[in-house]
C-alpha beads as a LAMMPS data file, in Angstrom:
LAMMPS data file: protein, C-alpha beads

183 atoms
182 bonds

1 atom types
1 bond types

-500.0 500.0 xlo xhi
-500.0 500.0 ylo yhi
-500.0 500.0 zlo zhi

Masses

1 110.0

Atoms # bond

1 1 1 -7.875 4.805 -12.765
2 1 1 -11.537 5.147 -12.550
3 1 1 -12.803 3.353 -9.257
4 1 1 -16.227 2.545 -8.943
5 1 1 -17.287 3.121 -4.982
6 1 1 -20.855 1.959 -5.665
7 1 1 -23.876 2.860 -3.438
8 1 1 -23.198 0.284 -0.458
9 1 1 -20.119 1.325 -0.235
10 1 1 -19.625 3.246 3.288
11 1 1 -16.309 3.081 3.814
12 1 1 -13.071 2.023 1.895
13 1 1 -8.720 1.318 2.019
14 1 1 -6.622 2.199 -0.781
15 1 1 -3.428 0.497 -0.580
16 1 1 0.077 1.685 -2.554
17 1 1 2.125 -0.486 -4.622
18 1 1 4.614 0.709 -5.816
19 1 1 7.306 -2.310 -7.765
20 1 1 11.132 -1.729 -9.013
21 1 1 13.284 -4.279 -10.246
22 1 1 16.778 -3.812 -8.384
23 1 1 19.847 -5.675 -10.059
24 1 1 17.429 -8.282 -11.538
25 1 1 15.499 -8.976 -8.307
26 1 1 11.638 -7.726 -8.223
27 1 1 11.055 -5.432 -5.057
28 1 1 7.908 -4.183 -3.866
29 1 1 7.706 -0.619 -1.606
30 1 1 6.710 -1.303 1.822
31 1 1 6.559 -0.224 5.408
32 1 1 6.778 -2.307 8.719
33 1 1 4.154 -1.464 11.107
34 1 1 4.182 -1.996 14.979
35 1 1 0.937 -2.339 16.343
36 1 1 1.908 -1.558 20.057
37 1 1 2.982 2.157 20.521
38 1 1 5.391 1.116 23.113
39 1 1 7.251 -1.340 21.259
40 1 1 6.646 -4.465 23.979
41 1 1 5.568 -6.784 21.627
42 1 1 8.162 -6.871 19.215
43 1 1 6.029 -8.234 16.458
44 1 1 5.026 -6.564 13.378
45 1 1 3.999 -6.484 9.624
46 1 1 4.895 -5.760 7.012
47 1 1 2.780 -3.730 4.627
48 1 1 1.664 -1.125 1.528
49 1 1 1.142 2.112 2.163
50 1 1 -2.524 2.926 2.539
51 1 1 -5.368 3.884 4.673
52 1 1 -8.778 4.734 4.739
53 1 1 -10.613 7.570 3.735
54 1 1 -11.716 10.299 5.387
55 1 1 -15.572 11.495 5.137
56 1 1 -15.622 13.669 1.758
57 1 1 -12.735 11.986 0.080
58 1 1 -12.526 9.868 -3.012
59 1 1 -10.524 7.026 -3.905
60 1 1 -8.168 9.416 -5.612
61 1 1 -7.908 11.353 -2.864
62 1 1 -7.542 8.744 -0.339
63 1 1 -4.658 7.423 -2.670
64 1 1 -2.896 10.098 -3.075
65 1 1 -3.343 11.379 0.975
66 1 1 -1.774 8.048 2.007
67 1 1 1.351 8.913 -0.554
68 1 1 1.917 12.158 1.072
69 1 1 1.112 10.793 5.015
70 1 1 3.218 7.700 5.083
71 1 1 5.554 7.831 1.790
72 1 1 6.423 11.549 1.374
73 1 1 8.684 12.995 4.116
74 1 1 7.553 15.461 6.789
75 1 1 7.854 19.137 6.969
76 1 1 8.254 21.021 9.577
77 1 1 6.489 18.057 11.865
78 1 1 3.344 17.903 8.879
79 1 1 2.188 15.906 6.460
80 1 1 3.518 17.165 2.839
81 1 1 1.320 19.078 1.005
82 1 1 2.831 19.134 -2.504
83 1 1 1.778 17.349 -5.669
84 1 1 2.289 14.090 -5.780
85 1 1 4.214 13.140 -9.179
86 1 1 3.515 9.532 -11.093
87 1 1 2.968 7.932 -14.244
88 1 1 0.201 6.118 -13.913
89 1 1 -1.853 4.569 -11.092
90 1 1 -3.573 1.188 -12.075
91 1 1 -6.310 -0.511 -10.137
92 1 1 -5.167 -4.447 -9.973
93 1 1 -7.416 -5.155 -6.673
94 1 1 -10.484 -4.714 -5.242
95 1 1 -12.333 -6.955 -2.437
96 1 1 -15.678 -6.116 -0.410
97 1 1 -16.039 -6.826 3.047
98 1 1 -18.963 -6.294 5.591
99 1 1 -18.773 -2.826 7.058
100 1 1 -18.078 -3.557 10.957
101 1 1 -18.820 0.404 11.965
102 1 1 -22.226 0.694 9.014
103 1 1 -24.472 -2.572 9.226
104 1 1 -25.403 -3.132 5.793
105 1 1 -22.625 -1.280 4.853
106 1 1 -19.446 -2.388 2.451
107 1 1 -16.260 -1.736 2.970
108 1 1 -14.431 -2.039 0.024
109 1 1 -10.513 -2.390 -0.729
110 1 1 -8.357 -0.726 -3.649
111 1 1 -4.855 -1.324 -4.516
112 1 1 -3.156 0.546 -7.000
113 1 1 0.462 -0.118 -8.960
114 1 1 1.869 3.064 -9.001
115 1 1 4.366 3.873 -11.560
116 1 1 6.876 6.515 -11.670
117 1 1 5.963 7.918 -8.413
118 1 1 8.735 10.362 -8.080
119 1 1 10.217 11.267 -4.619
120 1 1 12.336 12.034 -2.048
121 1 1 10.945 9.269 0.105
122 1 1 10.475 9.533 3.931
123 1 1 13.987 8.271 5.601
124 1 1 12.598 8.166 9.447
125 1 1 10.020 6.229 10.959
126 1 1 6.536 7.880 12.182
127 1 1 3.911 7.143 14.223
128 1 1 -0.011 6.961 12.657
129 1 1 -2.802 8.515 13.808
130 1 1 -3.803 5.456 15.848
131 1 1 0.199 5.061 17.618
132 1 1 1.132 2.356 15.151
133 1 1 4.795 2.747 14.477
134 1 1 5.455 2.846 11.044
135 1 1 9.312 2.250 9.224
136 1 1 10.839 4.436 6.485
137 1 1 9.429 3.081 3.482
138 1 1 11.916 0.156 2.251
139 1 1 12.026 -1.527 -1.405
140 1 1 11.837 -5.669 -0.210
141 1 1 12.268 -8.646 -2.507
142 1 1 9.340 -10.301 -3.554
143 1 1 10.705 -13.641 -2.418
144 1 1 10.630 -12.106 1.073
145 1 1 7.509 -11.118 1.291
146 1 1 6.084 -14.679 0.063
147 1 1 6.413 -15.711 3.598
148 1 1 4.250 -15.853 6.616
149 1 1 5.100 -14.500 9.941
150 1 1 6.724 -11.216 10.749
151 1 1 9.189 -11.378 7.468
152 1 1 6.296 -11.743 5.215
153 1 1 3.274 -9.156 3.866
154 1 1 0.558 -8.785 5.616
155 1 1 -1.702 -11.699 4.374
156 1 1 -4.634 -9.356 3.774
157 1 1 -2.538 -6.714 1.336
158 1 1 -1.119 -10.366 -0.126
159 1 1 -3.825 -11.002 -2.083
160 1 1 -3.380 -7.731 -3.982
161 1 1 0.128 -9.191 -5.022
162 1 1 -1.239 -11.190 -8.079
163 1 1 -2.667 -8.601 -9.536
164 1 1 -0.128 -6.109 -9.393
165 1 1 2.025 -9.234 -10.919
166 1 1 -0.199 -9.868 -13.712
167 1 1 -0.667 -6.222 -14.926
168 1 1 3.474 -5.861 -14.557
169 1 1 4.074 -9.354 -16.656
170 1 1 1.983 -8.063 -19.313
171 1 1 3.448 -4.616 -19.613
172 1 1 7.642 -6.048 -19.166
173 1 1 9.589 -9.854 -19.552
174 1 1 11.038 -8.889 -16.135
175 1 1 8.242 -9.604 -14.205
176 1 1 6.745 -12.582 -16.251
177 1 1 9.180 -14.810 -14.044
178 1 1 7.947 -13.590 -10.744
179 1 1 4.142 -13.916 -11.182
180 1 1 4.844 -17.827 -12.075
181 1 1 6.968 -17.983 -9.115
182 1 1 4.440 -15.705 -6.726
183 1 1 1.542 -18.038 -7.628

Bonds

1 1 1 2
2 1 2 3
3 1 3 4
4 1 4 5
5 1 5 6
6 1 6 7
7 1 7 8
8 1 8 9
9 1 9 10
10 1 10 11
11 1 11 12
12 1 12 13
13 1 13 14
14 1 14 15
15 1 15 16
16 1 16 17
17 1 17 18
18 1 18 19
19 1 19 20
20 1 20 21
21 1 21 22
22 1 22 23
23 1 23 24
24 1 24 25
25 1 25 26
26 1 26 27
27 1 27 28
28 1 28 29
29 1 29 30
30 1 30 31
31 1 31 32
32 1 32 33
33 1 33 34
34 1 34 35
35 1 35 36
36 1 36 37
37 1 37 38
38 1 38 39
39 1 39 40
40 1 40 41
41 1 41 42
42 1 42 43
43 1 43 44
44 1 44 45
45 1 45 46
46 1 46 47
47 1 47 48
48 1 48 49
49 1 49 50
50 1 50 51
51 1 51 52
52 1 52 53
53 1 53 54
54 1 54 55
55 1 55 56
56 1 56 57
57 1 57 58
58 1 58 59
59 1 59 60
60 1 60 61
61 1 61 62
62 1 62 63
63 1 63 64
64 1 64 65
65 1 65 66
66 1 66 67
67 1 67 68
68 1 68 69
69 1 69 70
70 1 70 71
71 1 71 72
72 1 72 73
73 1 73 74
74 1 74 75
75 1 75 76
76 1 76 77
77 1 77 78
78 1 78 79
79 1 79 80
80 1 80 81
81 1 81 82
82 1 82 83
83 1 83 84
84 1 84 85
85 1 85 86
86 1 86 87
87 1 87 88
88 1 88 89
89 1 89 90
90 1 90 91
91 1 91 92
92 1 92 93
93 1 93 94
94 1 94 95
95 1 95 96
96 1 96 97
97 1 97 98
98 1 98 99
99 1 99 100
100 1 100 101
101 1 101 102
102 1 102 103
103 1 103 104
104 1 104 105
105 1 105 106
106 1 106 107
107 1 107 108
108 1 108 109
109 1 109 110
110 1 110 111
111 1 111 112
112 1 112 113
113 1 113 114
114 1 114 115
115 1 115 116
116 1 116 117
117 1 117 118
118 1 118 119
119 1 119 120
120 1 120 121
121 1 121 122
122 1 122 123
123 1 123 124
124 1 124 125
125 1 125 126
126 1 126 127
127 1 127 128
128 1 128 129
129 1 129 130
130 1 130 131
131 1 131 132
132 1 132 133
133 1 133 134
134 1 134 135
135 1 135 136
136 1 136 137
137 1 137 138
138 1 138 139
139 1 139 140
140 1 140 141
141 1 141 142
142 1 142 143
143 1 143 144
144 1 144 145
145 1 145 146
146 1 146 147
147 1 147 148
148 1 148 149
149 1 149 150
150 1 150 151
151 1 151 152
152 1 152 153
153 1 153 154
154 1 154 155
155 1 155 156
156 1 156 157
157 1 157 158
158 1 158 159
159 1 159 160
160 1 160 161
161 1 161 162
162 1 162 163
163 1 163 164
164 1 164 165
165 1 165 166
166 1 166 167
167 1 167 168
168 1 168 169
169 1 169 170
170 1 170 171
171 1 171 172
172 1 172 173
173 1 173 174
174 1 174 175
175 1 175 176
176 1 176 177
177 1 177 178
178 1 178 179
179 1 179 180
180 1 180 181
181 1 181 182
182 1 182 183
């Protein structure tokens, strides 16, 4: 799970996926967000888990923050503190974009499949840093999130989907089906 940040690299996201096969249908671990913190506009997307990271942090860290801050449930009010428990965490996406807050900068994406990630899962909804409602994280079918609109994934964590795909096909005969079908 060794992720190269690079010297340009100012600032980055690490998004979650995490991917279950439920009664023969392939699922993917996300969370709706709602952008307005008074819930006027009634639109919203649907997305991984992830964030940025914080000054000192690597992409580790960042990764496994974001499991404990929007996966893990609360305690007492606070983010979870304890160990987060997985197999394995592969990197199947990266993408570099311009920096908007660093000129000259890169921001730069990473999505991880993570395996085994063991729980109890958060089972109320939260509110981010930045007011953006966020669900209880829900297992979706893949064929749901293939959409666009407000059913759909969030078209930028979208393009992390065929990678996560490809890296599940090779590893199980479950998935082979759903990368042809996802591409």
């Amino acid at each position: 799970m060794n992720a190269s940040v690079g010297e340009n690299v100012t600032s980055w996201f690490c998004g979650v996926i995490v991917a279950e096969i439920f009664d023969g249908i392939p699922c993917f671990l996300v969370l709706e967000y709602h952008k307005d913190p008074e819930l006027r506009d009634p639109s919203s997307d649907w997305k991984f888990p992830g964030g940025c990271n914080k000054k000192t942090e690597t992409p580790l860290d960042t990764l496994l923050g974001e499991i404990r801050e929007e996966i893990f449930p609360r305690v007492n009010g606070e983010v979870s503190r304890r160990n987060v428990e997985y197999d394995s965490a592969e990197l199947v996406h990266t993408r570099d974009m311009e920096d908007r807050s660093n000129p000259g900068g890169v921001h730069r994406q990473f999505y991880y499949l993570v395996s085994g990630l063991k729980g109890p899962f958060r089972e109320e909804p939260l509110r981010d840093d930045d007011g953006t409602r966020m669900s209880a994280p829900i297992f979706r079918p893949l064929a749901a999130l293939r959409t666009n609109g407000p059913t759909g994934l969030y078209h930028g964590h979208r393009k992390a989907v065929p990678g996560a795909l490809e890296y599940l096909a090779a590893q199980s005969r479950e998935w082979w089906q759903s990368l042809n079908s996802f591409l």
